[in-house]
Z-matrix of the N, CA and C atoms (Angstrom, degrees):
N
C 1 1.454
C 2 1.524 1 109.26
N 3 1.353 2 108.67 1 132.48
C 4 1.696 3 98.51 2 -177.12
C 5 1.584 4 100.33 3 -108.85
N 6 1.037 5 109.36 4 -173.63
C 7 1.718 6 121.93 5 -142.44
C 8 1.466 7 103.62 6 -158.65
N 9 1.488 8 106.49 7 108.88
C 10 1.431 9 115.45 8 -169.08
C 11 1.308 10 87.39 9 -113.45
N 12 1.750 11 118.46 10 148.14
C 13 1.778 12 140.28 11 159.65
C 14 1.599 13 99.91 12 -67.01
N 15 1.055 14 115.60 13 175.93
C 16 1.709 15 139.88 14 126.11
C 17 1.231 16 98.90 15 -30.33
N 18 1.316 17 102.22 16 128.87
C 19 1.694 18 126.74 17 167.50
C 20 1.302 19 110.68 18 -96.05
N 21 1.536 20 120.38 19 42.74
C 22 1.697 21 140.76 20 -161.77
C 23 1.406 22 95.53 21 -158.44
N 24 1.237 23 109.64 22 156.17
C 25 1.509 24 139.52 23 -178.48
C 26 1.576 25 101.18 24 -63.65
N 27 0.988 26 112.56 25 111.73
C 28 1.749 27 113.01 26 162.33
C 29 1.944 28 108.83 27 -62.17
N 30 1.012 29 95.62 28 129.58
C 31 1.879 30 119.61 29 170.80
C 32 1.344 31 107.44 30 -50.60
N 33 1.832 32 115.56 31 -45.44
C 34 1.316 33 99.73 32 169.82
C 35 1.677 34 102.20 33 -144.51
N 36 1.274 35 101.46 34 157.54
C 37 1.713 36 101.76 35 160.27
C 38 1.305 37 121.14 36 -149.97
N 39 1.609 38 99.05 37 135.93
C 40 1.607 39 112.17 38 -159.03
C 41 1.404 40 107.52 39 -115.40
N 42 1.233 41 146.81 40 164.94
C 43 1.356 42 135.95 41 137.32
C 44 1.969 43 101.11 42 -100.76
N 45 1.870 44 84.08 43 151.73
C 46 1.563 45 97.59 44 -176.22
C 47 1.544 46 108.87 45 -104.05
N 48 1.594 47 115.05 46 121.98
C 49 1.255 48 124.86 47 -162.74
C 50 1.782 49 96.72 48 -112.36
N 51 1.426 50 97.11 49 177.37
C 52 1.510 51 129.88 50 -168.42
C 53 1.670 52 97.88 51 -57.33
N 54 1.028 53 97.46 52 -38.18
C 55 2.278 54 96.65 53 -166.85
C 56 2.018 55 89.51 54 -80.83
N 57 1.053 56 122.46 55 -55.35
C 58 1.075 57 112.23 56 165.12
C 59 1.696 58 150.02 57 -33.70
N 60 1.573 59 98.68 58 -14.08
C 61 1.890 60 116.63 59 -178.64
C 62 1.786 61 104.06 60 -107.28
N 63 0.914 62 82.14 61 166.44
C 64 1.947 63 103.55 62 166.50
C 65 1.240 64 101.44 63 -105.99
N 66 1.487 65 126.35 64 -167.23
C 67 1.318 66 147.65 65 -166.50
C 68 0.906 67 108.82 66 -62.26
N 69 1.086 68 143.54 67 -42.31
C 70 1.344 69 166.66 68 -159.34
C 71 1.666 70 126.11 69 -59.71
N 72 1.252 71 96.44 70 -54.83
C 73 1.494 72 139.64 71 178.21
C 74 1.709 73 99.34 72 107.42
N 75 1.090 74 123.08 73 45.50
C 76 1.740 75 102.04 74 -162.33
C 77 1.715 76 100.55 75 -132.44
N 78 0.845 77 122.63 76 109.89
C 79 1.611 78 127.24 77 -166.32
C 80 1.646 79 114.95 78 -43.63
N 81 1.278 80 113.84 79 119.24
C 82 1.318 81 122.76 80 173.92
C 83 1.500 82 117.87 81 -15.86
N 84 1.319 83 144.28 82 174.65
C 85 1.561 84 134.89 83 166.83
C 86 1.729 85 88.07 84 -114.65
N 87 0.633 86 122.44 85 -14.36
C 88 1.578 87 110.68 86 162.46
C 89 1.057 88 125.11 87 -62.10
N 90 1.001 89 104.99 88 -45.44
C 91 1.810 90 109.99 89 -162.51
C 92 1.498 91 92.78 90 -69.45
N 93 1.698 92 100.08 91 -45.05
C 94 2.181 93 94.26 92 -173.09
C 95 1.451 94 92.35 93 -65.37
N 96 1.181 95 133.91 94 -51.86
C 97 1.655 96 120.13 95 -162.36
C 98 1.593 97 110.01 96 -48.03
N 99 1.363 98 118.39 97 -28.06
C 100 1.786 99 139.52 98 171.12
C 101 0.924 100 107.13 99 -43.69
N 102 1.814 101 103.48 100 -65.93
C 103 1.357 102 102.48 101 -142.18
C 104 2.227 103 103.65 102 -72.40
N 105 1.917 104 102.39 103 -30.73
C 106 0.942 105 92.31 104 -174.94
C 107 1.341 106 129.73 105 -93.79
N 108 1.340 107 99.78 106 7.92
C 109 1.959 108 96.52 107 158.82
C 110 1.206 109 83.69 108 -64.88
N 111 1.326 110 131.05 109 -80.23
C 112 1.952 111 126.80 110 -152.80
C 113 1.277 112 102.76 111 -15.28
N 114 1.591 113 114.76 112 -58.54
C 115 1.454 114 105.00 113 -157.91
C 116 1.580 115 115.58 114 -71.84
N 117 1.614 116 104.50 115 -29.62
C 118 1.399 117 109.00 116 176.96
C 119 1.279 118 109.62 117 -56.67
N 120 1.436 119 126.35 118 -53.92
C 121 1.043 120 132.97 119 -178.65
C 122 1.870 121 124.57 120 -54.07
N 123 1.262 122 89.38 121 -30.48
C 124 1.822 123 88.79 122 170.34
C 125 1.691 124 114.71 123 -70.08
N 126 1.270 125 107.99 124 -34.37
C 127 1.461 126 121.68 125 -171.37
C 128 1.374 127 90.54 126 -88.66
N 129 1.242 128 134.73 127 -64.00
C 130 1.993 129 113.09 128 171.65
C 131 1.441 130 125.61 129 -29.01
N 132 1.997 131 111.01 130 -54.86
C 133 1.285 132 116.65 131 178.77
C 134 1.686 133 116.25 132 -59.30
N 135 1.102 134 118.85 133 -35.74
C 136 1.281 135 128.74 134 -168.83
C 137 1.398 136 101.09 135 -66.20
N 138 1.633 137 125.62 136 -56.49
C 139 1.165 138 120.06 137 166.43
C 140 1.143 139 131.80 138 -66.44
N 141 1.451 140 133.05 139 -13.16
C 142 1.391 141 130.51 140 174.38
C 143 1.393 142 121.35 141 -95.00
N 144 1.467 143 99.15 142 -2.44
C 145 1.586 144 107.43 143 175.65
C 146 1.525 145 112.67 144 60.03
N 147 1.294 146 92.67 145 28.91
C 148 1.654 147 92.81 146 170.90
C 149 1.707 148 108.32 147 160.48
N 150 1.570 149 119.07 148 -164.30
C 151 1.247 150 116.28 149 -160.11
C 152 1.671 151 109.90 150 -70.94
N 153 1.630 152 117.51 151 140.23
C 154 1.385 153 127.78 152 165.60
C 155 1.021 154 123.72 153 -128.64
N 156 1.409 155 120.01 154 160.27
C 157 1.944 156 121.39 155 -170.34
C 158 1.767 157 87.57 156 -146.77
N 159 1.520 158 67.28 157 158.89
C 160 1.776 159 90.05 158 -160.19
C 161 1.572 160 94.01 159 -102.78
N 162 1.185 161 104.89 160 136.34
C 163 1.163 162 128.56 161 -173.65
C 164 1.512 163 119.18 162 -94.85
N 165 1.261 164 117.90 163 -69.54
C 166 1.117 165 149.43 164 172.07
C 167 1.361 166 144.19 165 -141.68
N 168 1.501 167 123.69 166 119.00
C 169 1.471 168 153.04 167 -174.82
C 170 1.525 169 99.77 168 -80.86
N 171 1.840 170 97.25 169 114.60
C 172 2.063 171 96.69 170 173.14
C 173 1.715 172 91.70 171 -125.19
N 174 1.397 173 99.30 172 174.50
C 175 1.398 174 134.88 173 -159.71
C 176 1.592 175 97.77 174 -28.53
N 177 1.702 176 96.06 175 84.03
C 178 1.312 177 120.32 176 166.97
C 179 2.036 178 98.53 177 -80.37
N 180 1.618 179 94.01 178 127.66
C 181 1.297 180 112.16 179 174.65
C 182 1.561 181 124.03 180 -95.97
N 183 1.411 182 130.33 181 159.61
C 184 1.641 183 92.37 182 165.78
C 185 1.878 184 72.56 183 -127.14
N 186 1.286 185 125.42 184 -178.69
C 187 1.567 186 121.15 185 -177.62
C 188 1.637 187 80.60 186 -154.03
N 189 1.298 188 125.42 187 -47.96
C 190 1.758 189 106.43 188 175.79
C 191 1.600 190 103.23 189 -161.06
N 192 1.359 191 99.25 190 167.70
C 193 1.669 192 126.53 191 -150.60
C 194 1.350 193 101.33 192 -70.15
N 195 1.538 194 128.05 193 139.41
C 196 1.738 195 106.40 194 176.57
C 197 1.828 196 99.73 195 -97.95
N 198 0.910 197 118.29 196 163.38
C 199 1.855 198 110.49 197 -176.00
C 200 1.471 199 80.18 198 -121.21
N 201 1.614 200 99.30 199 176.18
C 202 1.240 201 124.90 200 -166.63
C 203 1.592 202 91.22 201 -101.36
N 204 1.484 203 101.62 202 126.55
C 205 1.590 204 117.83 203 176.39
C 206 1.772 205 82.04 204 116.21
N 207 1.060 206 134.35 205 -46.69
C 208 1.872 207 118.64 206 -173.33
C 209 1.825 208 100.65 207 -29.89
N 210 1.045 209 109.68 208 136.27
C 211 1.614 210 126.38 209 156.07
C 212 1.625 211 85.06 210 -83.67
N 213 1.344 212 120.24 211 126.30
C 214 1.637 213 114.18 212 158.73
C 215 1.753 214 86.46 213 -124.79
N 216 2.306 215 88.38 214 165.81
C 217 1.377 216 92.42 215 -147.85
C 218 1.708 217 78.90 216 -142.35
N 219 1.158 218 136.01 217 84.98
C 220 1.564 219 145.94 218 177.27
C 221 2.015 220 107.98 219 -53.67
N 222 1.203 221 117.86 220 95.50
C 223 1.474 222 109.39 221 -178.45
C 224 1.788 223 97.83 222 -100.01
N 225 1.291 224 109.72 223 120.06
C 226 1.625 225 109.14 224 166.63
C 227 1.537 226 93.99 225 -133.66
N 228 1.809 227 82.83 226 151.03
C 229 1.476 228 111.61 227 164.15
C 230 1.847 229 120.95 228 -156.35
N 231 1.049 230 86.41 229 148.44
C 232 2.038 231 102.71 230 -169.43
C 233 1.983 232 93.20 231 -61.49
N 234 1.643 233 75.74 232 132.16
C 235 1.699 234 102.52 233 -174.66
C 236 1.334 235 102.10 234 -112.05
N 237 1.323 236 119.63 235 -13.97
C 238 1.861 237 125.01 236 -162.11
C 239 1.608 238 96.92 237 178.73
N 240 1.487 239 78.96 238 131.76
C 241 1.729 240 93.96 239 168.78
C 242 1.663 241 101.93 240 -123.38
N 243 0.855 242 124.79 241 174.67
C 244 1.631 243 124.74 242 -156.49
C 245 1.516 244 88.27 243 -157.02
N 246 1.646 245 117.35 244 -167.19
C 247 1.529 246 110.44 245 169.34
C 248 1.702 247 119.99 246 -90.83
N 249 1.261 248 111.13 247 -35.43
C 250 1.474 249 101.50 248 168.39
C 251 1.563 250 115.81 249 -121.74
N 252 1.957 251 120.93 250 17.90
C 253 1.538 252 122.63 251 -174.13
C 254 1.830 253 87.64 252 -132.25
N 255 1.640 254 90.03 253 174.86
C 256 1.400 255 106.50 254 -174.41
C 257 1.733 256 89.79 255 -140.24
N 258 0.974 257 126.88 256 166.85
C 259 0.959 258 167.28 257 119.83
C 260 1.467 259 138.83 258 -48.49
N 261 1.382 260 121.25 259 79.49
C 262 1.937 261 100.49 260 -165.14
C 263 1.537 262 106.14 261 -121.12
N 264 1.517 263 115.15 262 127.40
C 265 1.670 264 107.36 263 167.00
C 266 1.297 265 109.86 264 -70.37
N 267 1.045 266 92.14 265 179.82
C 268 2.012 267 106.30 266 -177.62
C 269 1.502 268 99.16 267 -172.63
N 270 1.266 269 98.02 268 114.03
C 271 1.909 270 114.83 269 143.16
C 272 1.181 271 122.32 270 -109.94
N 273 1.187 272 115.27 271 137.70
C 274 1.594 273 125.97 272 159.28
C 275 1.266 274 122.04 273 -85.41
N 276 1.207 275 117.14 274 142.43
C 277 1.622 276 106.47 275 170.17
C 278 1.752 277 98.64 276 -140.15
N 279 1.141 278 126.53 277 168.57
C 280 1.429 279 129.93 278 177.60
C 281 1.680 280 104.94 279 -132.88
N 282 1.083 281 106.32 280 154.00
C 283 1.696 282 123.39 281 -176.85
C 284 1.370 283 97.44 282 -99.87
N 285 1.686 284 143.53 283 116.19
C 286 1.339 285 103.88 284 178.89
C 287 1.410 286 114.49 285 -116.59
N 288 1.148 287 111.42 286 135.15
C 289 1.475 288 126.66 287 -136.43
C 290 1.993 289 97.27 288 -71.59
N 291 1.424 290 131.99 289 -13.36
C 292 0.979 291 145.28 290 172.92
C 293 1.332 292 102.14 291 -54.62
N 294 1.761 293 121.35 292 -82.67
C 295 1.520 294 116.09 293 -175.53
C 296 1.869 295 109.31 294 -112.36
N 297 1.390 296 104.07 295 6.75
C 298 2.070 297 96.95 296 168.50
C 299 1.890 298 90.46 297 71.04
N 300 1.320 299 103.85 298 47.48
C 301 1.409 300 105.59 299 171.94
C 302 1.435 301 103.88 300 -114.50
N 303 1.528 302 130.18 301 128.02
C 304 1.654 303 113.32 302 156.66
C 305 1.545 304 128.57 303 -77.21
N 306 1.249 305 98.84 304 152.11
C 307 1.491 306 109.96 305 165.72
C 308 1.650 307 121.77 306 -129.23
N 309 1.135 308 126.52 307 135.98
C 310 1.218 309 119.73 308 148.77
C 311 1.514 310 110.89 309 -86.18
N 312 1.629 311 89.09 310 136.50
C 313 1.954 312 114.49 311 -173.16
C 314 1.295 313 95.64 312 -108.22
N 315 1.330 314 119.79 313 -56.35
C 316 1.961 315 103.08 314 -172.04
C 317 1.072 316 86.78 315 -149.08
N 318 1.666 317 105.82 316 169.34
C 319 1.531 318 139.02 317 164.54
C 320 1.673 319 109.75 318 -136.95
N 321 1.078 320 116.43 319 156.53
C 322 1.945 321 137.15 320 -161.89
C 323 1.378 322 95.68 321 -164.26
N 324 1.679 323 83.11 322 159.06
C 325 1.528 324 108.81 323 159.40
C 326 1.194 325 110.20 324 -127.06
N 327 1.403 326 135.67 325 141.83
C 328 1.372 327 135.65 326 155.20
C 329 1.245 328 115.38 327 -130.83
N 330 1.496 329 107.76 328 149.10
C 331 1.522 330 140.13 329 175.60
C 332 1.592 331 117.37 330 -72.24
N 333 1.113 332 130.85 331 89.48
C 334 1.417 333 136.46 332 178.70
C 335 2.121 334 107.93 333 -78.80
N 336 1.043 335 126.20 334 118.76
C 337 1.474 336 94.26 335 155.41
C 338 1.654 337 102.07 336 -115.37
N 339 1.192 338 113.50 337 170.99
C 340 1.583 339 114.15 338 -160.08
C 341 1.741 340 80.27 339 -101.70
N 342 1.523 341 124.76 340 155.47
C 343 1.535 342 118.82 341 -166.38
C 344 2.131 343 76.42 342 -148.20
N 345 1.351 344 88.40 343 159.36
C 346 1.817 345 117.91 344 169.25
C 347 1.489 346 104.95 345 -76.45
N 348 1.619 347 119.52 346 172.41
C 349 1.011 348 120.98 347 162.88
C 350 1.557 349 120.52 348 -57.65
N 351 1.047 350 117.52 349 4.03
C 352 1.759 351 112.98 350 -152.97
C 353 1.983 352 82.48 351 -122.01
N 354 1.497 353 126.05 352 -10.98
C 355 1.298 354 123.06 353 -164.84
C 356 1.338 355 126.29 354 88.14
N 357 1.554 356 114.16 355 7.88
C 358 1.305 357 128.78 356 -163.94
C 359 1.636 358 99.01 357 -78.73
N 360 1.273 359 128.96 358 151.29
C 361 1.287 360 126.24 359 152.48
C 362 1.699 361 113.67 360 -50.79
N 363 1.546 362 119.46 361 150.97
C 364 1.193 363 104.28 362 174.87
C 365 1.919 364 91.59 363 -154.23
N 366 1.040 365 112.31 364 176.82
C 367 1.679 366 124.58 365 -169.71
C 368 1.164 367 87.86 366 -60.03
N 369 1.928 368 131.93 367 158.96
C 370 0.915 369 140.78 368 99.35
C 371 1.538 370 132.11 369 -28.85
N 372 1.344 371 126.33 370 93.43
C 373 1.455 372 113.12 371 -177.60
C 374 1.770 373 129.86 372 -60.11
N 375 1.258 374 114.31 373 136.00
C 376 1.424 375 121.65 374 -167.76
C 377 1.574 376 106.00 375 -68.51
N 378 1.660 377 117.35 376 125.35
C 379 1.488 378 121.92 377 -173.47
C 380 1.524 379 81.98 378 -40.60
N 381 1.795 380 87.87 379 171.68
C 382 1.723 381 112.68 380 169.09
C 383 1.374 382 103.12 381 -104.54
């Protein structure tokens, strides 16, 4: 079965190195849970026109292992906007640098709310 990404720009892209694995060779779930707030979080900030904090992590999946050498490629996008939170999906997928095959490894949701300088909640601003 082959395994196509988003036909869209991934939010972020990392390669997964040696300080990043356990014993195993198989990349921490931390580090991916990291990398994809980042990406959520770029696609929150971008829409809130300013600073956001993450609130809450939902039915984070893992579906397969990333190895060290994967190019992984985090694609998120806003599922729900609310008045001062967002909503962001996130898949991961990895390139794996062995045979240039993709995989999707996990998918999440996270809770962005956009906050003031002071940390206050504040509106989501309405597209233009």
């Amino acid at each position: 079965m082959t395994e196509t990404p988003p036909a869209v720009e991934p939010a972020i892209r990392t390669l997964a190195m040696p300080a990043d694995a356990n014993g195993n060779g198989d990349i921490f779930g931390g580090w991916l849970l990291a990398q994809m707030d980042l990406a959520a979080g770029v696609v929150a900030r971008r829409r809130a026109e300013g600073r956001v904090a993450t609130v809450a992590i939902d039915a984070m999946s893992f579906h397969k292992p990333v190895l060290i050498g994967d190019l992984l490629s985090c694609y998120a996008e806003i599922v729900r906007i609310g008045t001062t939170s967002m909503t962001i999906a996130v898949e991961s997928w990895v390139e794996r640098w062995r045979d240039g095959k993709f995989h999707k490894v996990t998918e999440a949701r996270f809770t962005y709310v956009a906050i003031d300088d002071d940390g206050r909640p504040r509106p989501v601003p309405k597209p233009a």
